[in-house]
PyMOL commands that place a pseudoatom at each C-alpha (Angstrom):
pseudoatom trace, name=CA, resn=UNK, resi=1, chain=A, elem=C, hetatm=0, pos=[0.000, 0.000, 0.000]
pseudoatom trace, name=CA, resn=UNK, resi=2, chain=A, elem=C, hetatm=0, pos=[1.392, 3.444, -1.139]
pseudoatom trace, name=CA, resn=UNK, resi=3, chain=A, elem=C, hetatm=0, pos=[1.238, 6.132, 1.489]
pseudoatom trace, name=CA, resn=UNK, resi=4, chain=A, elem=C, hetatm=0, pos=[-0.739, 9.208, 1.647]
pseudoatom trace, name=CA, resn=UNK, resi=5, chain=A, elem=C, hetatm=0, pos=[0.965, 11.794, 0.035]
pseudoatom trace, name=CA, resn=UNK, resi=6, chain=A, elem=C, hetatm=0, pos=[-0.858, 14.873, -0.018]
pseudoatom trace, name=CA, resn=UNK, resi=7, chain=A, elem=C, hetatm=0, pos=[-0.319, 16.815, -2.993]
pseudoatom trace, name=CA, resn=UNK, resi=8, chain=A, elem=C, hetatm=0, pos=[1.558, 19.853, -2.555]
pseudoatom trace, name=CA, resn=UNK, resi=9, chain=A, elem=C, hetatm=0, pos=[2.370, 23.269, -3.853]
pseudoatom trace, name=CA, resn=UNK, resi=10, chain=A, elem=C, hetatm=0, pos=[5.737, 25.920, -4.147]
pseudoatom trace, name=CA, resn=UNK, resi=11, chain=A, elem=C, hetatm=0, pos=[5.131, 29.611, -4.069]
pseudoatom trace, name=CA, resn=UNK, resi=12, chain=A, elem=C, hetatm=0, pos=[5.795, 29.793, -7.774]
pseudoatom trace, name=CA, resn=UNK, resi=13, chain=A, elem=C, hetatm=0, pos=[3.552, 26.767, -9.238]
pseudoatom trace, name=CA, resn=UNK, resi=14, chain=A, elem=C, hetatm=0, pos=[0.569, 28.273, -7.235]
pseudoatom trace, name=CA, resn=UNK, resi=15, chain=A, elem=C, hetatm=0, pos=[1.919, 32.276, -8.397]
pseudoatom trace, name=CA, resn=UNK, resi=16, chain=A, elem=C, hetatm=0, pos=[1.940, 31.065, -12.314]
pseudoatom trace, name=CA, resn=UNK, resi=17, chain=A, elem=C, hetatm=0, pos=[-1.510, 29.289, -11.668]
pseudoatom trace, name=CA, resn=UNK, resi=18, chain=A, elem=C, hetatm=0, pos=[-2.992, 32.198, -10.075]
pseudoatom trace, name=CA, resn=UNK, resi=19, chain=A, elem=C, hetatm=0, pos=[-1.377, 34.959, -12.423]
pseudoatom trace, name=CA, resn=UNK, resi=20, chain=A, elem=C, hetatm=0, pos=[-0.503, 36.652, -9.266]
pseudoatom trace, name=CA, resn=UNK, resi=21, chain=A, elem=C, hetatm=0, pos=[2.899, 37.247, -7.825]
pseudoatom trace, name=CA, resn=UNK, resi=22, chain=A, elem=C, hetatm=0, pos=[4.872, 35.444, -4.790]
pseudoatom trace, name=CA, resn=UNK, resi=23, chain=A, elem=C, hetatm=0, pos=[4.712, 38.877, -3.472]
pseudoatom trace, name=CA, resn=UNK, resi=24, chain=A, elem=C, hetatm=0, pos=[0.860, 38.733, -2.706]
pseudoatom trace, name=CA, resn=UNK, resi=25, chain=A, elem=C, hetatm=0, pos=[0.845, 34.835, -1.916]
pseudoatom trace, name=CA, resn=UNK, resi=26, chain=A, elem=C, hetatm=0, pos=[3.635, 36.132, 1.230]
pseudoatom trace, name=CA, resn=UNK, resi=27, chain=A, elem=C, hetatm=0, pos=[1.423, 39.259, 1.738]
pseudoatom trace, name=CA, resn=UNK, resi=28, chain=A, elem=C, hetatm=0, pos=[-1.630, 36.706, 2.045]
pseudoatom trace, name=CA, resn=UNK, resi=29, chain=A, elem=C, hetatm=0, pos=[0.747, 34.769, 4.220]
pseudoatom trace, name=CA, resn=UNK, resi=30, chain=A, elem=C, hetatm=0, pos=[1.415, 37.234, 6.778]
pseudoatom trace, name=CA, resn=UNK, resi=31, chain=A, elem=C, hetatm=0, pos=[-2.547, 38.168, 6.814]
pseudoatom trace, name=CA, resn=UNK, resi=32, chain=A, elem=C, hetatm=0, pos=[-3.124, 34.615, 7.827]
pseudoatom trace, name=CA, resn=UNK, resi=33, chain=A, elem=C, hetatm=0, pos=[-5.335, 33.679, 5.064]
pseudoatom trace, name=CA, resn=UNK, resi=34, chain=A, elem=C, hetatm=0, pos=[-2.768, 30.803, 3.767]
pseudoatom trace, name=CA, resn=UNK, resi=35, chain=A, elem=C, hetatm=0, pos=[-0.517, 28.668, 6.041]
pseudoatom trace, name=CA, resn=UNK, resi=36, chain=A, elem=C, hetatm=0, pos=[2.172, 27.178, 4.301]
pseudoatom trace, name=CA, resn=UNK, resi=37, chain=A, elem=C, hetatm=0, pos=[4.934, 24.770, 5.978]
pseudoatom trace, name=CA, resn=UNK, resi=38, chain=A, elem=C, hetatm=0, pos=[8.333, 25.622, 5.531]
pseudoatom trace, name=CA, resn=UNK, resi=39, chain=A, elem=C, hetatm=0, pos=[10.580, 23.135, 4.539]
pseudoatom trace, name=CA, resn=UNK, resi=40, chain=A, elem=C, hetatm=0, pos=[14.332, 25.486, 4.939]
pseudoatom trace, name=CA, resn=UNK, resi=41, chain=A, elem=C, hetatm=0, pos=[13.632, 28.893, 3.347]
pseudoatom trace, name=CA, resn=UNK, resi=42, chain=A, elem=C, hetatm=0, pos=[10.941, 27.427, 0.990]
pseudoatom trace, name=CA, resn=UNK, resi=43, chain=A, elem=C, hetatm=0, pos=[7.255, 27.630, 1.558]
pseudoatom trace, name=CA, resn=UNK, resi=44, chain=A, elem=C, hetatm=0, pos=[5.327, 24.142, 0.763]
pseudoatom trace, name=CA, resn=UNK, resi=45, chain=A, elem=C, hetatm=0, pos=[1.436, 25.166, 0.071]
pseudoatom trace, name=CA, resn=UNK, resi=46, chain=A, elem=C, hetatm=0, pos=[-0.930, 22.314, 0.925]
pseudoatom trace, name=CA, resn=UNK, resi=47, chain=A, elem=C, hetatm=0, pos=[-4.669, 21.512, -1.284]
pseudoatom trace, name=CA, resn=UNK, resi=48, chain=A, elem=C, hetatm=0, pos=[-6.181, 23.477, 1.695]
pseudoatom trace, name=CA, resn=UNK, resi=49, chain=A, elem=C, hetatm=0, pos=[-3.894, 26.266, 1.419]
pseudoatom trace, name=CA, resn=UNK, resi=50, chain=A, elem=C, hetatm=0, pos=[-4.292, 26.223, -2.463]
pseudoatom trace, name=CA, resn=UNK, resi=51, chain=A, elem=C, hetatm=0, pos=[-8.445, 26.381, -2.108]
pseudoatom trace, name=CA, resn=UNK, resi=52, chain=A, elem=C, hetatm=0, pos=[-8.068, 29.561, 0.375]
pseudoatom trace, name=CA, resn=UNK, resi=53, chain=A, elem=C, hetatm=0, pos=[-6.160, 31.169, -2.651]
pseudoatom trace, name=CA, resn=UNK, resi=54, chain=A, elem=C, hetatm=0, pos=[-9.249, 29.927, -4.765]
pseudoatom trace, name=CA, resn=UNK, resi=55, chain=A, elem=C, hetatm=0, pos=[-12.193, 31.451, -2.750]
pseudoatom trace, name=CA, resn=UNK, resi=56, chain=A, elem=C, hetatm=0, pos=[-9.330, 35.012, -1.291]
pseudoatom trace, name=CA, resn=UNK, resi=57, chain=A, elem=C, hetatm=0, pos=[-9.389, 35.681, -5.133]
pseudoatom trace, name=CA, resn=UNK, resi=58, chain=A, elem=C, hetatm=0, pos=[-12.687, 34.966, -5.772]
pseudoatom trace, name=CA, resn=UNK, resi=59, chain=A, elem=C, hetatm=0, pos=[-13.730, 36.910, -2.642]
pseudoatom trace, name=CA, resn=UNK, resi=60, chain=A, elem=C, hetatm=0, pos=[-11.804, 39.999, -3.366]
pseudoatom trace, name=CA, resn=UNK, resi=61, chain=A, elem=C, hetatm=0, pos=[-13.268, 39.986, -6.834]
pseudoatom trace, name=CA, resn=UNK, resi=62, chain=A, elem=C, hetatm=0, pos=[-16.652, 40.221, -5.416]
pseudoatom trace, name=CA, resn=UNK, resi=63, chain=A, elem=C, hetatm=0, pos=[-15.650, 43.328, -3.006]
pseudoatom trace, name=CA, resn=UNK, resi=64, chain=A, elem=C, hetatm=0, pos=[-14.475, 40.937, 0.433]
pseudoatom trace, name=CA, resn=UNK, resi=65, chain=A, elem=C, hetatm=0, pos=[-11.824, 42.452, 2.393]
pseudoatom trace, name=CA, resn=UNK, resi=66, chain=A, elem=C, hetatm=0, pos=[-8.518, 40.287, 2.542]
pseudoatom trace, name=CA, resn=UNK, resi=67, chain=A, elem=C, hetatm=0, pos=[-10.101, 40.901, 6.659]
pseudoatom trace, name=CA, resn=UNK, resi=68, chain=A, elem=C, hetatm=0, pos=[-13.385, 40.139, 5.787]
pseudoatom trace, name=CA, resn=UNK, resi=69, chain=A, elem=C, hetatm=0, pos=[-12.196, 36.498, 4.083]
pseudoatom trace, name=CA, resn=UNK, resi=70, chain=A, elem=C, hetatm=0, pos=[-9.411, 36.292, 7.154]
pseudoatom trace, name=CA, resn=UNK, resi=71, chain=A, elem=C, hetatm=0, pos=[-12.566, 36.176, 9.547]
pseudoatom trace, name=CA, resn=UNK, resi=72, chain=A, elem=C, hetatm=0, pos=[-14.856, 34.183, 7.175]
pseudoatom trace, name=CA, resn=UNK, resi=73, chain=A, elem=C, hetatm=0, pos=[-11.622, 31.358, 7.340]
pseudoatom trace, name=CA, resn=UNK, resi=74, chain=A, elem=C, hetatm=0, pos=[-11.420, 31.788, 11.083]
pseudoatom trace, name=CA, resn=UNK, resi=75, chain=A, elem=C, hetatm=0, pos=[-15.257, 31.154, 11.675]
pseudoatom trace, name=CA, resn=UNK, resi=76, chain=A, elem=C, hetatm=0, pos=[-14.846, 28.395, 9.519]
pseudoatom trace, name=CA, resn=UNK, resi=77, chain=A, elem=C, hetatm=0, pos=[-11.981, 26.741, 10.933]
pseudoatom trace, name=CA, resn=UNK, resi=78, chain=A, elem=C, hetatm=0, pos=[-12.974, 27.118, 14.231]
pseudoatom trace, name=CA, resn=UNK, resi=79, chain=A, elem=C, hetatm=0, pos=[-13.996, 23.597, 15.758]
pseudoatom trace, name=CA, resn=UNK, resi=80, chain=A, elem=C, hetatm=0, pos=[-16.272, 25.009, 18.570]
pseudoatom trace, name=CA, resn=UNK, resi=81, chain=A, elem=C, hetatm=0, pos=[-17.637, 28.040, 16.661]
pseudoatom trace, name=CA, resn=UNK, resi=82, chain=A, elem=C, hetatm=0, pos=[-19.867, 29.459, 19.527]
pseudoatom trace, name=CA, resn=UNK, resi=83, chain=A, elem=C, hetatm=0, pos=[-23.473, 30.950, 19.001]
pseudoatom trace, name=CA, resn=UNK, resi=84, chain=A, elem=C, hetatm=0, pos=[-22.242, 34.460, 18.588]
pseudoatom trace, name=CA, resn=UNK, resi=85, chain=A, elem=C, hetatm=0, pos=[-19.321, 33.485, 16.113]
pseudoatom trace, name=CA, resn=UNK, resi=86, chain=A, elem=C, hetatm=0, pos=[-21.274, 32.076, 13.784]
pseudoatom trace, name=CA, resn=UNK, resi=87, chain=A, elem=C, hetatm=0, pos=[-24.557, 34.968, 14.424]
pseudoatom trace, name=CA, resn=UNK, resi=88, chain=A, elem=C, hetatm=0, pos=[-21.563, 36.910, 12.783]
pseudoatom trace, name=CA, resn=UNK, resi=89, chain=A, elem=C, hetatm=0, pos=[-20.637, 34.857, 10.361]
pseudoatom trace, name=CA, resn=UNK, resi=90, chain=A, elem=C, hetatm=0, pos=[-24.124, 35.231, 9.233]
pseudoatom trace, name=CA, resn=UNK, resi=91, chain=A, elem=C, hetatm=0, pos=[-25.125, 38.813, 9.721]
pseudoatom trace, name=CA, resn=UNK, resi=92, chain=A, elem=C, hetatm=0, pos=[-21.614, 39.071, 7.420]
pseudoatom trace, name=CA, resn=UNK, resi=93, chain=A, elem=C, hetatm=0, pos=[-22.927, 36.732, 5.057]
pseudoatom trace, name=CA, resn=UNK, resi=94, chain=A, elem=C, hetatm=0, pos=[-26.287, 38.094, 4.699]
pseudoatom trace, name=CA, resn=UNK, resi=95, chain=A, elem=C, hetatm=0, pos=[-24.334, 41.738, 4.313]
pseudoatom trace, name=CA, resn=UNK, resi=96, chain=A, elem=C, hetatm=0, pos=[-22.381, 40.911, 1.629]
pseudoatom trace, name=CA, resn=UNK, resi=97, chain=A, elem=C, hetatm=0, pos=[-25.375, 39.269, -0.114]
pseudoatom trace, name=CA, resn=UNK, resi=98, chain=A, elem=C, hetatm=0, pos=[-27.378, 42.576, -0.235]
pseudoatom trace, name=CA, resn=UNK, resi=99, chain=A, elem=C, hetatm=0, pos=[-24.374, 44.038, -2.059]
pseudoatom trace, name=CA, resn=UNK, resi=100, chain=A, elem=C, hetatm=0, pos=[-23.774, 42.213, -4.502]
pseudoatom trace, name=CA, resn=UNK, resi=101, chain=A, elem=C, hetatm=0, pos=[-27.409, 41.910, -5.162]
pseudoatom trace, name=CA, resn=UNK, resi=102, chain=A, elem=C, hetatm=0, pos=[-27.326, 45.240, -5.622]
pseudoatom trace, name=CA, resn=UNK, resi=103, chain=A, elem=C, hetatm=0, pos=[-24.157, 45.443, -8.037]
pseudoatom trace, name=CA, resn=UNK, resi=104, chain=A, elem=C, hetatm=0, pos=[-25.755, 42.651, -9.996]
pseudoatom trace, name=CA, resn=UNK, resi=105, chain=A, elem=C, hetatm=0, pos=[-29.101, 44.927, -10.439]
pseudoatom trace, name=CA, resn=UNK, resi=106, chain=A, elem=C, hetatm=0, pos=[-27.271, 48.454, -11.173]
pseudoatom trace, name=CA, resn=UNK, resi=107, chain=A, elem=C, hetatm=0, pos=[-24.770, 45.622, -13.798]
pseudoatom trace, name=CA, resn=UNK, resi=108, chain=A, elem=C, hetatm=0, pos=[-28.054, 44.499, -14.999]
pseudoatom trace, name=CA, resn=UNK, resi=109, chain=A, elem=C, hetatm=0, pos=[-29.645, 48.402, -15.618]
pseudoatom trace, name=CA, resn=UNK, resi=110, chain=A, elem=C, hetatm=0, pos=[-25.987, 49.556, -17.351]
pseudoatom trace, name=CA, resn=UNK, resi=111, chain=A, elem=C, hetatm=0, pos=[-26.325, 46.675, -19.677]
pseudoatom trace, name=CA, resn=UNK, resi=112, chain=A, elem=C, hetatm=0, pos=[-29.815, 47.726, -20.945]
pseudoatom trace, name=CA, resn=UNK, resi=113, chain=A, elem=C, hetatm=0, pos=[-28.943, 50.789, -21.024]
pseudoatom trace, name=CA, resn=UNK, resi=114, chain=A, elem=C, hetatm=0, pos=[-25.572, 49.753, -23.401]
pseudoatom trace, name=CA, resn=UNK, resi=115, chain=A, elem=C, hetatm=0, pos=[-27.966, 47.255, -25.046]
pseudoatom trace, name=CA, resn=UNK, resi=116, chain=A, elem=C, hetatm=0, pos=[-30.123, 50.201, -26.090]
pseudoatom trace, name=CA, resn=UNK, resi=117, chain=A, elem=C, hetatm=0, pos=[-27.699, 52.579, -27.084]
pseudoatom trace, name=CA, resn=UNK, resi=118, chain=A, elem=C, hetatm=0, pos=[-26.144, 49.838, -29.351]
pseudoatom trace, name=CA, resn=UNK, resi=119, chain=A, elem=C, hetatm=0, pos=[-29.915, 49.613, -31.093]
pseudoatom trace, name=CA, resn=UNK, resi=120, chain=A, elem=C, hetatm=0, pos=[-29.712, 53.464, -31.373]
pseudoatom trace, name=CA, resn=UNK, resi=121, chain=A, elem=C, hetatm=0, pos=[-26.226, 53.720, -32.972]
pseudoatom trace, name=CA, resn=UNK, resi=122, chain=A, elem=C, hetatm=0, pos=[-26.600, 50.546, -35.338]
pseudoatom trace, name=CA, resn=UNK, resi=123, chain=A, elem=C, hetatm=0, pos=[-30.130, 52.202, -36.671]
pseudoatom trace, name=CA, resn=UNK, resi=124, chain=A, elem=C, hetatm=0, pos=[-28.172, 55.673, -37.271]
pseudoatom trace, name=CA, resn=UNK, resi=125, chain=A, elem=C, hetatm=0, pos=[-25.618, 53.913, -39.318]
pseudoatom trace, name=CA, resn=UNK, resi=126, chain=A, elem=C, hetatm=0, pos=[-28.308, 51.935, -41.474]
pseudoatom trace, name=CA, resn=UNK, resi=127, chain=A, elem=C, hetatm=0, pos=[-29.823, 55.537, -42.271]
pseudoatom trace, name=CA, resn=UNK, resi=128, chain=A, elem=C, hetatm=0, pos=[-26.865, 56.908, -43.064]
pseudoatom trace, name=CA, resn=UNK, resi=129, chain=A, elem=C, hetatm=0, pos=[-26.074, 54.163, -45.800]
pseudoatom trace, name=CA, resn=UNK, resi=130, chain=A, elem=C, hetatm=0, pos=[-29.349, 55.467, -47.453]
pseudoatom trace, name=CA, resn=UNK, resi=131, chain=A, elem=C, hetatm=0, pos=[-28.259, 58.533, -47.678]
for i in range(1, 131): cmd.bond("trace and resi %d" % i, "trace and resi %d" % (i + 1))
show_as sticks, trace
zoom trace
């Protein structure tokens, strides 16, 4: 039987992946949002360290804080969450949920209004081939 060898990650395979530079994966380091081993001066990622990466970009792109997805880990991680923890977790969940519902509505308005200003132009360039 083979042992269990969990697949692992340097800075710079998960800094090409990413398209992001070993800067920010130490920056996210020292923020406690990824835990790598160390292994001399090198930094070994692990599959959990490489998903955190995943959902801190993700979450940034959708207007998290790097604190915001620091607590969200925490909460997570913790084994014994208690009541008010996770109230928090929630009340930040819900938060964040009412913003982004709201950026997808105002996306959703701009993109009618671009929809209809295309119609406008592409009509004022037919009449100007009649004339």
């Amino acid at each position: 039987m083979m042992p269990n060898k969990e697949v692992t990650y340097t800075i710079s395979e998960l800094a090409d992946e990413f398209d992001i530079t070993p800067r920010t994966l130490r920056h996210y380091e020292e923020l406690g949002l990824l835990t790598p081993k160390r292994k001399g001066n090198s930094r070994i990622y692990s599959h959990k360290d490489r998903i955190r990466l995943t959902l801190t970009l993700r979450g940034k792109r959708l207007g998290f804080s790097l604190a915001e997805m620091r607590e969200l880990f925490e909460l997570y991680d913790a084994e014994h969450s208690t009541r008010p923890q996770l109230h928090s977790m929630v009340a930040m969940i819900a938060e964040k949920r009412i913003v982004l519902q709201q950026q997808q509505d105002d996306i959703e308005k701009v993109l009618a209004e671009l929809d209809a200003a295309d119609i406008k132009a592409k009509e004022a360039l037919e009449k100007m081939k009649h004339h």
